[in-house]
PAZAPA-4460 file (N, C-alpha, C; in steps of 0.05 Angstrom, whole numbers, plus 32768, in hexadecimal, padded with zeros to 4 digits):
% residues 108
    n_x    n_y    n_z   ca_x   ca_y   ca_z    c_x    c_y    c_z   seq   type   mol
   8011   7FE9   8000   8000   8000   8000   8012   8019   8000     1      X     A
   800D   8028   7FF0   801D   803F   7FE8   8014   805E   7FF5     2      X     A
   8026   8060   800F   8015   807A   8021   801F   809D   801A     3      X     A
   800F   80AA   801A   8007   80BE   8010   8024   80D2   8022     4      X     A
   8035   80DD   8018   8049   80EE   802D   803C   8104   8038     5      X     A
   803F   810C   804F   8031   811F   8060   8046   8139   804D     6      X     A
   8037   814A   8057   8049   816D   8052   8052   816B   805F     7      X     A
   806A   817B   8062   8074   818D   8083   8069   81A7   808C     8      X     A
   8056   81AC   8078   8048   81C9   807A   8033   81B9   808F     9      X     A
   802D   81A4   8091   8010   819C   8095   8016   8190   80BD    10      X     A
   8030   8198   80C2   803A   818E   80DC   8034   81AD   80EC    11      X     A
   802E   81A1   810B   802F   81BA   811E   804A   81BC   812A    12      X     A
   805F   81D0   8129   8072   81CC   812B   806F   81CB   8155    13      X     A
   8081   81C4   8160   8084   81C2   8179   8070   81D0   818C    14      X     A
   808A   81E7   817E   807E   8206   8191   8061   8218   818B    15      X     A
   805C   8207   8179   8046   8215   8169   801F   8210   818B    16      X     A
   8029   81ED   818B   801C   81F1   81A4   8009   81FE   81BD    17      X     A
   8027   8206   81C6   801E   8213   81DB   8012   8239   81CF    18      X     A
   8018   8239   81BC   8006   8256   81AA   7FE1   824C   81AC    19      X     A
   7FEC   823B   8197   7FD2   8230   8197   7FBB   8224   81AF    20      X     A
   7FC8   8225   81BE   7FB5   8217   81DA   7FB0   823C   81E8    21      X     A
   7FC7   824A   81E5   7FC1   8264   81F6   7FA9   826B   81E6    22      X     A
   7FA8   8273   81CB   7F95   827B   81B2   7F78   8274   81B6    23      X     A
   7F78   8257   81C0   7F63   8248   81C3   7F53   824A   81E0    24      X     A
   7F62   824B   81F8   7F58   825F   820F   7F51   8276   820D    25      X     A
   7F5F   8286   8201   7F58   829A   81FB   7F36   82A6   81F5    26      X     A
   7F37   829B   81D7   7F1F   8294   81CD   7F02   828D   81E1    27      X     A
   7F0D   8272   81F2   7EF3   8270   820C   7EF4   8286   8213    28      X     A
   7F0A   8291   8221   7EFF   829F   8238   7EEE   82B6   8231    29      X     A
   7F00   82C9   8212   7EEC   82DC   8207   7ECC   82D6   8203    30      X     A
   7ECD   82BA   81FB   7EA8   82AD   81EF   7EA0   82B2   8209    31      X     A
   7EAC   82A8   8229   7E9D   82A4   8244   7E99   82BE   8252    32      X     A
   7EAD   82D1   824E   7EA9   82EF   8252   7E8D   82FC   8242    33      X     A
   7E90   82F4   8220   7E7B   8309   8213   7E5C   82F9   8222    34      X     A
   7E56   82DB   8226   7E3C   82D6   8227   7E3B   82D5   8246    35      X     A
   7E4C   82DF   8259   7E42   82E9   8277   7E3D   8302   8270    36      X     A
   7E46   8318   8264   7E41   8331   825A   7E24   8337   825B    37      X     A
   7E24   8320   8249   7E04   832C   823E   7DEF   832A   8255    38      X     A
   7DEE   8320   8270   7DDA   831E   8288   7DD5   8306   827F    39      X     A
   7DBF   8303   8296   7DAA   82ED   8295   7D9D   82F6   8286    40      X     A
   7D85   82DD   8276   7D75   82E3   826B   7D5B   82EF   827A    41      X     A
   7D4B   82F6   8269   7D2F   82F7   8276   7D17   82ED   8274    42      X     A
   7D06   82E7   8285   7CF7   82D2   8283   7CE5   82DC   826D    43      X     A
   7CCE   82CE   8265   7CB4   82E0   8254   7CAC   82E6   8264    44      X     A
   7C9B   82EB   8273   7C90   8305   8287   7C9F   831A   828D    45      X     A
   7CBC   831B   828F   7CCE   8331   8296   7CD7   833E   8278    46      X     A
   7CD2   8328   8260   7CD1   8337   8246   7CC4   8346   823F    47      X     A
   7CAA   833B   8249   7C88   8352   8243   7C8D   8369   824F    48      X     A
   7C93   8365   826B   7C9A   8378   827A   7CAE   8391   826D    49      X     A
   7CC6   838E   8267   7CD8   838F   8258   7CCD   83A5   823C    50      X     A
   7CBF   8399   8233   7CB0   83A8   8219   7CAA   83B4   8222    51      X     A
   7C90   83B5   823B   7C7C   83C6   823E   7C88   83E4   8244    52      X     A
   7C9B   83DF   8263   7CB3   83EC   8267   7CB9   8406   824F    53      X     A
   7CC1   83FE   8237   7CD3   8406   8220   7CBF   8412   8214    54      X     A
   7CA6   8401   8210   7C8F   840E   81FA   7C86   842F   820A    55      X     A
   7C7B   8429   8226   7C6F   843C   8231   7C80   8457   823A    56      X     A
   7C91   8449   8254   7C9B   8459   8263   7CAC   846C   8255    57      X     A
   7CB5   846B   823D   7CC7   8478   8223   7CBB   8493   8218    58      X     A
   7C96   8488   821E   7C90   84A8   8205   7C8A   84BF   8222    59      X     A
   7C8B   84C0   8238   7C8D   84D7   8248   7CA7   84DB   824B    60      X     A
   7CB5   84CB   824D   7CD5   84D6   825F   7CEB   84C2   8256    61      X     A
   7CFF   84C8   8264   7D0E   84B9   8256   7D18   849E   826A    62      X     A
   7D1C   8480   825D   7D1E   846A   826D   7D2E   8471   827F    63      X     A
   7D20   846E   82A1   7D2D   8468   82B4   7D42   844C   82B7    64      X     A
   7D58   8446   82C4   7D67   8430   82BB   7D4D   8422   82D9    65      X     A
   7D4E   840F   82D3   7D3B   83FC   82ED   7D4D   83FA   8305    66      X     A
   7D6C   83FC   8304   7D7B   83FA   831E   7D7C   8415   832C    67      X     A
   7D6D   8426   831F   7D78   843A   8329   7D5E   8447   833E    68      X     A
   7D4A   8429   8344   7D35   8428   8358   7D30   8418   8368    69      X     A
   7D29   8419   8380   7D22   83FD   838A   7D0F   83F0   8381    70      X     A
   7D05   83D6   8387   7CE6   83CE   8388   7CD8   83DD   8389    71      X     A
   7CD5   83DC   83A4   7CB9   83EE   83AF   7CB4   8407   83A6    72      X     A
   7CCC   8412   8395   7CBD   8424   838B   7CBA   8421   8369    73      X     A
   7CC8   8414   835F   7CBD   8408   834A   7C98   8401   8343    74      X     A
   7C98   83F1   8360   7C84   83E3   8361   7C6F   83FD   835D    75      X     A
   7C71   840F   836F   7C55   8422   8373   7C57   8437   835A    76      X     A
   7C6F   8438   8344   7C6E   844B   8330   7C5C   8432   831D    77      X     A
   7C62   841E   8319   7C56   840A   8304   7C3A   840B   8307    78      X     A
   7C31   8413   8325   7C11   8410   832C   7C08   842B   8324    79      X     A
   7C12   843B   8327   7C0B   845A   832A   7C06   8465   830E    80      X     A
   7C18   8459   82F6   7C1A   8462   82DE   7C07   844A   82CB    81      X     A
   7C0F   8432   82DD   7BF6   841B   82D0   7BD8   842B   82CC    82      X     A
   7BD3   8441   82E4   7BBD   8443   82E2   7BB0   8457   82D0    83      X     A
   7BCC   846E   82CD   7BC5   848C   82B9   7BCD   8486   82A4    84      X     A
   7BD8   846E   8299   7BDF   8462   827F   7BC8   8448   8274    85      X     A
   7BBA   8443   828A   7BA6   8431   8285   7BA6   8411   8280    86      X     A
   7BBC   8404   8286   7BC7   83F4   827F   7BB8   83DB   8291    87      X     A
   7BB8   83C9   8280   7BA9   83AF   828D   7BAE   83A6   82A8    88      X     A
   7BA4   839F   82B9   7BBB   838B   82CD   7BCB   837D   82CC    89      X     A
   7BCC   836B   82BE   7BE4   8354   82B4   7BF9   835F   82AC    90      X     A
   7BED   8378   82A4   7C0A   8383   8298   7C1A   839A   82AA    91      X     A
   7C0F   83A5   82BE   7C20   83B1   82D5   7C31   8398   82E3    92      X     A
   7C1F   838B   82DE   7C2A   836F   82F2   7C4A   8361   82E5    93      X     A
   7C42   836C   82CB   7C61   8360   82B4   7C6F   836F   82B6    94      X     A
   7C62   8387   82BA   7C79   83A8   82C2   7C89   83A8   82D4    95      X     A
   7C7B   8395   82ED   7C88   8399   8303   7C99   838B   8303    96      X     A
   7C9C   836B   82F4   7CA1   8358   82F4   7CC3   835D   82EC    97      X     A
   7CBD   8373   82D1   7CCF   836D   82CE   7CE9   8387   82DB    98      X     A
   7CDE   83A4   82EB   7CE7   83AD   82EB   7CF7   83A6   830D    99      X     A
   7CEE   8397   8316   7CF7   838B   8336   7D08   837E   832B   100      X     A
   7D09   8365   8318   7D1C   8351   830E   7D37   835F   8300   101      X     A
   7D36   837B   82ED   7D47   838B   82E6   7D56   8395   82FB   102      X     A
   7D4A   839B   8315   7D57   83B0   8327   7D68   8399   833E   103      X     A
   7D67   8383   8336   7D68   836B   834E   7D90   8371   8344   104      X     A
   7D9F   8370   8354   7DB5   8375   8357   7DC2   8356   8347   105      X     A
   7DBB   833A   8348   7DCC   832B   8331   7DC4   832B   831D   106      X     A
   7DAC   833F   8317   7DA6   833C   82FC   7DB6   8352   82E9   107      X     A
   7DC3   836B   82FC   7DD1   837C   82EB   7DF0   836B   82E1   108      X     A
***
């Protein structure tokens, strides 16, 4: 049987290695850095929420960041504006949902 000769182009030379292994850590750690970056996800109720958030609260003023409130008071602006904005119940309830879950300290 008559075998095929390898290249020498086609060899990893020694030192080439330990490049290649740094290159390749590398690579994880950037991929494990960018997708902790991005947060947690969010649930669908904290997405609705989320919209609602973005759709409404946008055409009077400009987005408050959610950390930059507690709950409780989150909670009583979602009820207060649920009511002069007219908004369903279910849907203050997704407001709230999602603006307590935004302001929750491991979710920043």
């Amino acid at each position: 049987m008559i075998r095929a000769k390898k290249s020498e182009s086609a060899r990893i030379a020694p030192g080439m290695w330990c490049s290649i292994s740094i290159m390749i850590a590398l690579g994880l750690a950037i991929t494990t850095l960018y997708a902790c970056s991005a947060g947690p996800a969010l649930s669908a109720d904290q997405s609705r929420g989320k919209r609602i958030y973005e759709a409404l609260c946008d055409k009077c003023h400009k987005l408050i960041p959610p950390q930059s409130r507690a709950d409780h008071e989150w909670t009583a602006a979602a009820e207060r504006y649920g009511v002069k904005l007219k908004l369903q119940p279910n849907e203050v309830t997704l407001l709230k949902v999602y603006l307590n879950r935004a302001n929750d300290a491991d979710f920043r």
